[in-house]
Backbone as CSV, one residue per row, in Angstrom:
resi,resn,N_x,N_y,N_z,CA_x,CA_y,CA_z,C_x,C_y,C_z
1,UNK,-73.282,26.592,16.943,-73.584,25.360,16.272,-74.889,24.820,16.873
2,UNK,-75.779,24.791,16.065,-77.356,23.514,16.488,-77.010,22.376,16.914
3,UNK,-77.716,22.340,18.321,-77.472,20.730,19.358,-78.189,19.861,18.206
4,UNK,-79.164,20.029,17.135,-79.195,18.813,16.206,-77.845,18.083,15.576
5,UNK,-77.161,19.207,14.973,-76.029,19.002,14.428,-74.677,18.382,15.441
6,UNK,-74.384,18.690,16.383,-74.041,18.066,17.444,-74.089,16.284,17.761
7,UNK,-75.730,16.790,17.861,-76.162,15.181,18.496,-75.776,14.119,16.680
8,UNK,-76.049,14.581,15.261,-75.944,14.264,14.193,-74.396,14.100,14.177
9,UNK,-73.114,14.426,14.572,-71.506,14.527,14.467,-71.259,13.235,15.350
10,UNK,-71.934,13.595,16.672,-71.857,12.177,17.518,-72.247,10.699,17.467
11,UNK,-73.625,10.970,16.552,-74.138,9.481,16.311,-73.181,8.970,14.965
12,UNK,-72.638,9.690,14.074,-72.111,9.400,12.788,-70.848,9.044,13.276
13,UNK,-69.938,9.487,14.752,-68.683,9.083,15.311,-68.629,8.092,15.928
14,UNK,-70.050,7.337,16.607,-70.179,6.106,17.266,-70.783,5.215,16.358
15,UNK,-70.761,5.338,15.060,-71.552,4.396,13.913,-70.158,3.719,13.252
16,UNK,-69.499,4.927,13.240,-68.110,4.889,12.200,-66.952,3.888,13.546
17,UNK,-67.001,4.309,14.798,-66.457,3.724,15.976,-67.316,2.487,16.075
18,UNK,-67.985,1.878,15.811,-68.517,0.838,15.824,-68.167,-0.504,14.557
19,UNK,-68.399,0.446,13.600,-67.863,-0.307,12.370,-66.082,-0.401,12.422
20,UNK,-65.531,0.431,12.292,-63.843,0.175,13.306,-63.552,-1.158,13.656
21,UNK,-64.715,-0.649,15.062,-64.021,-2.063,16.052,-64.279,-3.535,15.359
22,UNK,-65.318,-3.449,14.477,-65.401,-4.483,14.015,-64.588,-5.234,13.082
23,UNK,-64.351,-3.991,12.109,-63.167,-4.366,11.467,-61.935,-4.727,11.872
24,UNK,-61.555,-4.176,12.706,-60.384,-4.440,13.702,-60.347,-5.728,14.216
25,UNK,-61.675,-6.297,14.799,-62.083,-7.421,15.405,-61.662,-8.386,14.329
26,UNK,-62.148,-8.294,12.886,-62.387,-9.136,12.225,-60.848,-9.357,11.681
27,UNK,-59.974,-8.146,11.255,-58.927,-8.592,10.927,-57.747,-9.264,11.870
28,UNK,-58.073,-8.826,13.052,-57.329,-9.617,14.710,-57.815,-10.908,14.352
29,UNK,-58.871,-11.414,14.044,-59.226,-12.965,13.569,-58.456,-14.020,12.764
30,UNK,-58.231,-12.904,11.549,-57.831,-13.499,10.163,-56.480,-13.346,10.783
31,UNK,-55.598,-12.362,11.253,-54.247,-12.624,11.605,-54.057,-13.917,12.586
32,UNK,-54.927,-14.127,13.065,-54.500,-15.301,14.308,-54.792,-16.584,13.602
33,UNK,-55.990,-16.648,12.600,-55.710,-17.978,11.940,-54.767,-17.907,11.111
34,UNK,-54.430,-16.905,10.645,-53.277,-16.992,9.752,-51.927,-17.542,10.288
35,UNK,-51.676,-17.082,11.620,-50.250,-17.489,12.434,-50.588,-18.607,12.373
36,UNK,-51.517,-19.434,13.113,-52.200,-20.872,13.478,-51.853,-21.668,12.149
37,UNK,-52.403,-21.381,11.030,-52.198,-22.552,9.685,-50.462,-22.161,9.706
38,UNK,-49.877,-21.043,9.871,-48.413,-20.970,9.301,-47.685,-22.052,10.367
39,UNK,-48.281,-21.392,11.474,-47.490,-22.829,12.605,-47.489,-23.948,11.865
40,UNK,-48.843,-24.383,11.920,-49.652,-25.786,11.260,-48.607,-26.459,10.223
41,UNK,-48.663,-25.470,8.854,-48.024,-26.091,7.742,-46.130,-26.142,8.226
42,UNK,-45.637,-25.682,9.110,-44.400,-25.190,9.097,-44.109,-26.774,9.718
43,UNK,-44.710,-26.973,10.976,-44.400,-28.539,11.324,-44.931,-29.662,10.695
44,UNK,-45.653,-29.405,9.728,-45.559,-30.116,8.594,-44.795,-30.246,7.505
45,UNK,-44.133,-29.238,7.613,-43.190,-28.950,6.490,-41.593,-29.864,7.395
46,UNK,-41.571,-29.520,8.899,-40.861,-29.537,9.760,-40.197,-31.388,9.266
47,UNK,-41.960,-31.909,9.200,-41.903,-33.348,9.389,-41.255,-34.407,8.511
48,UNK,-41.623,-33.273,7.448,-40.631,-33.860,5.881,-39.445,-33.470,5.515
49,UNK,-39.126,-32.445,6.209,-37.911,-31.683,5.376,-36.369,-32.741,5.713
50,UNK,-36.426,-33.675,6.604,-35.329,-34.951,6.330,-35.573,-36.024,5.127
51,UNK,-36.368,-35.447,4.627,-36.802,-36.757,3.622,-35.561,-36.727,2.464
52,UNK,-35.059,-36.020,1.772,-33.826,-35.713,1.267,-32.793,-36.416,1.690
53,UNK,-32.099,-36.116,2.899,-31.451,-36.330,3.757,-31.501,-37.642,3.890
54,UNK,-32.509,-38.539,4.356,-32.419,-39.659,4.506,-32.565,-40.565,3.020
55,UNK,-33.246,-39.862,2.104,-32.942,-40.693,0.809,-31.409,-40.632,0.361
56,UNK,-30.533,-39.725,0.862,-29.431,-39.522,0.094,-28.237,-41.020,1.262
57,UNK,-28.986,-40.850,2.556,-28.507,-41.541,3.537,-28.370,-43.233,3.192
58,UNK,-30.000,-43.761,2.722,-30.199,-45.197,1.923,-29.297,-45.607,0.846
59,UNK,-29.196,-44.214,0.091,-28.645,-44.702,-1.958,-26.668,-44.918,-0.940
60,UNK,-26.269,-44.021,-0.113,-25.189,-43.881,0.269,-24.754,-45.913,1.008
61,UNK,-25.730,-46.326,1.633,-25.602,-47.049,2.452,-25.462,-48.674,1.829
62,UNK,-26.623,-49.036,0.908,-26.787,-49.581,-0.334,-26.704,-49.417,-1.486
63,UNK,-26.045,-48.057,-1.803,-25.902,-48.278,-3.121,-24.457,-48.666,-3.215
64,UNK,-23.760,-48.029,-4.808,-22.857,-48.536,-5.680,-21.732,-47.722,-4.772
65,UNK,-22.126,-46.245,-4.574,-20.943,-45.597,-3.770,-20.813,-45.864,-2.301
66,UNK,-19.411,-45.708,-2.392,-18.908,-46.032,-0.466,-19.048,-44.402,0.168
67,UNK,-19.126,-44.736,1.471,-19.283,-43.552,2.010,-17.717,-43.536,2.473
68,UNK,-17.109,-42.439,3.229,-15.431,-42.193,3.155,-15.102,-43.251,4.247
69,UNK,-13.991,-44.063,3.391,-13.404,-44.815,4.476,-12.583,-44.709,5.204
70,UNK,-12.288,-45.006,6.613,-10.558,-45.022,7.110,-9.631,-46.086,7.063
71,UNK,-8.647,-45.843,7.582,-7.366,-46.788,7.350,-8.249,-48.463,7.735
72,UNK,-8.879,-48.576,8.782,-9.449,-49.874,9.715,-10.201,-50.114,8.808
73,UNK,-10.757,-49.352,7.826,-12.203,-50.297,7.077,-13.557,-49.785,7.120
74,UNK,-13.566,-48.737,8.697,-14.818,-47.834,8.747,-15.217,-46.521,8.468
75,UNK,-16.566,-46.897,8.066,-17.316,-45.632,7.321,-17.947,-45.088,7.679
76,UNK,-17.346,-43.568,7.212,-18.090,-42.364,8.846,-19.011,-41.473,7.925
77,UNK,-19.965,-41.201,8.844,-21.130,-40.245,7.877,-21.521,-39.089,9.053
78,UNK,-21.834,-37.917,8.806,-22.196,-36.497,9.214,-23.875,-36.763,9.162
79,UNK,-24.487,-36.839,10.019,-26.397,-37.157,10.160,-26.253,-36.043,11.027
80,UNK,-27.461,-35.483,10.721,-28.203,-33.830,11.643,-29.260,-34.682,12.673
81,UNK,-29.934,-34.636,13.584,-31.008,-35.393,14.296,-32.070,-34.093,13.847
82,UNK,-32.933,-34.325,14.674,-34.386,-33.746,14.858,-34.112,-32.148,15.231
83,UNK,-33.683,-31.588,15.895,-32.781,-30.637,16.633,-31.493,-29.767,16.028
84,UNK,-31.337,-30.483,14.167,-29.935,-30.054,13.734,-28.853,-30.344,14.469
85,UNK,-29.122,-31.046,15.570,-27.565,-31.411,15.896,-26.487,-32.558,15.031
86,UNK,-25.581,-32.034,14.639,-24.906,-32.719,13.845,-24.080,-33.982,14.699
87,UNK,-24.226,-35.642,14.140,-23.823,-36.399,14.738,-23.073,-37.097,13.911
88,UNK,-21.743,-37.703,14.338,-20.767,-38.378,13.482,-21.046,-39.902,13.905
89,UNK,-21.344,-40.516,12.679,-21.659,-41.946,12.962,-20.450,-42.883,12.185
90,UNK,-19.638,-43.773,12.899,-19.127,-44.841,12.617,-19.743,-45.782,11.861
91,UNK,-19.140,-46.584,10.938,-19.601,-48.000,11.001,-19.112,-49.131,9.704
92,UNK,-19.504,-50.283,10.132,-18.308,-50.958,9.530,-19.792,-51.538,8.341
93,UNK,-19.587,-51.600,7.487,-20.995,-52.027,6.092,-20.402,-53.717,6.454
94,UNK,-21.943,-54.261,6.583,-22.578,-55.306,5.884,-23.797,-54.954,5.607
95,UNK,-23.536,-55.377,4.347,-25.481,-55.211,3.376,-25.700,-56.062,2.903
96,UNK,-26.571,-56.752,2.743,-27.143,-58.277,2.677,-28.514,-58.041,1.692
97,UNK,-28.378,-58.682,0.886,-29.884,-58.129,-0.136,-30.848,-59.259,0.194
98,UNK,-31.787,-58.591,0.702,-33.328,-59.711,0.930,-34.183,-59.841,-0.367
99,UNK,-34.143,-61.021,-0.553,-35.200,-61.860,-1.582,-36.749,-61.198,-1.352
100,UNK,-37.414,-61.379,-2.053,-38.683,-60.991,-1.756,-39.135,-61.879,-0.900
101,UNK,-40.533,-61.821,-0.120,-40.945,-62.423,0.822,-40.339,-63.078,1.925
102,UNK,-39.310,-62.976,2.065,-37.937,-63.294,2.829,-38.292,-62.557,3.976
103,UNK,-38.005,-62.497,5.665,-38.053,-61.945,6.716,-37.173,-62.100,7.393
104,UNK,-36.580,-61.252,7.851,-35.756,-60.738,8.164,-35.659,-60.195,9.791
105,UNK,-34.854,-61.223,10.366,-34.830,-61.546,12.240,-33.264,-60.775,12.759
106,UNK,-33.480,-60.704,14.188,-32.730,-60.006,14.655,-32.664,-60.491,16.434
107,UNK,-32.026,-60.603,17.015,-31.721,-61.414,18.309,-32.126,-60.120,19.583
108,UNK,-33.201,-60.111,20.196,-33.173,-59.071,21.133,-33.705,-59.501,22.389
109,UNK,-32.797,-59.493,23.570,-33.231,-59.895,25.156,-33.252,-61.804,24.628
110,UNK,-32.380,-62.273,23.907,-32.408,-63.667,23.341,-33.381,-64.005,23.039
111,UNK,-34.598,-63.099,21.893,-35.766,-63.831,21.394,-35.379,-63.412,20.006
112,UNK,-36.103,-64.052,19.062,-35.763,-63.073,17.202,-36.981,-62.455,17.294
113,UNK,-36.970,-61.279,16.963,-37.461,-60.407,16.465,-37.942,-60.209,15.169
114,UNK,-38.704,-60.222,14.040,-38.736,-59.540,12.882,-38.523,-58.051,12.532
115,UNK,-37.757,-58.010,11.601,-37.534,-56.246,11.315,-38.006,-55.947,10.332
116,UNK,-38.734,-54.757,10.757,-39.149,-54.278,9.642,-38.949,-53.080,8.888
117,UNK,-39.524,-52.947,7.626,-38.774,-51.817,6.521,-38.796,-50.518,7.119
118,UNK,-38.861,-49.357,6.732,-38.679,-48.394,7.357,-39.383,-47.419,6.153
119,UNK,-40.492,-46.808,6.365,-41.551,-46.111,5.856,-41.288,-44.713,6.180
């Protein structure tokens, strides 16, 4: 075999090994932003996915239906936290309908407080 042809096999194997790594480089890129936005959108997704949950929690609390009662009068509800841990909450309903522009106080360390809506 001619050392031209040789030295011609080698430069065409470190051209082709060059372009490779790059490609390689470039798609190692696109996979890592890709994980990065999936993280990204997932705890965004993370941040809303009680929104259900807590609308079904409001219509339950104020609306027309009771949530299950016991013999005493109190009404127990199944809430997941942040974590999916499932928590059993007691409680005895008063719901009080606020007028518009009306504010709405609450007694804490013996000062009133204003409360506010929940966004």
């Amino acid at each position: 075999m001619p050392a031209w042809f040789e030295t011609a096999v080698i430069i065409a194997f470190a051209i082709a090994a060059v372009f490779f790594l790059a490609k390689y480089r470039e798609t190692a890129a696109a996979l890592h932003e890709s994980e990065r936005m999936k993280k990204r959108l997932s705890d965004d997704l993370n941040r809303y996915r009680d929104m259900p949950r807590l609308r079904a929690l409001r219509d339950a609390l104020v609306g027309a239906d009771a949530l299950p009662l016991d013999d005493d009068g109190r009404e127990h509800l199944l809430v997941r936290d942040g974590d999916l841990q499932l928590h059993h909450v007691i409680l005895r309903r008063q719901c009080n309908a606020v007028s518009e522009g009306a504010s709405v106080t609450y007694t804490k360390n013996g000062e009133e407080v204003a409360l506010n809506e929940l966004e």
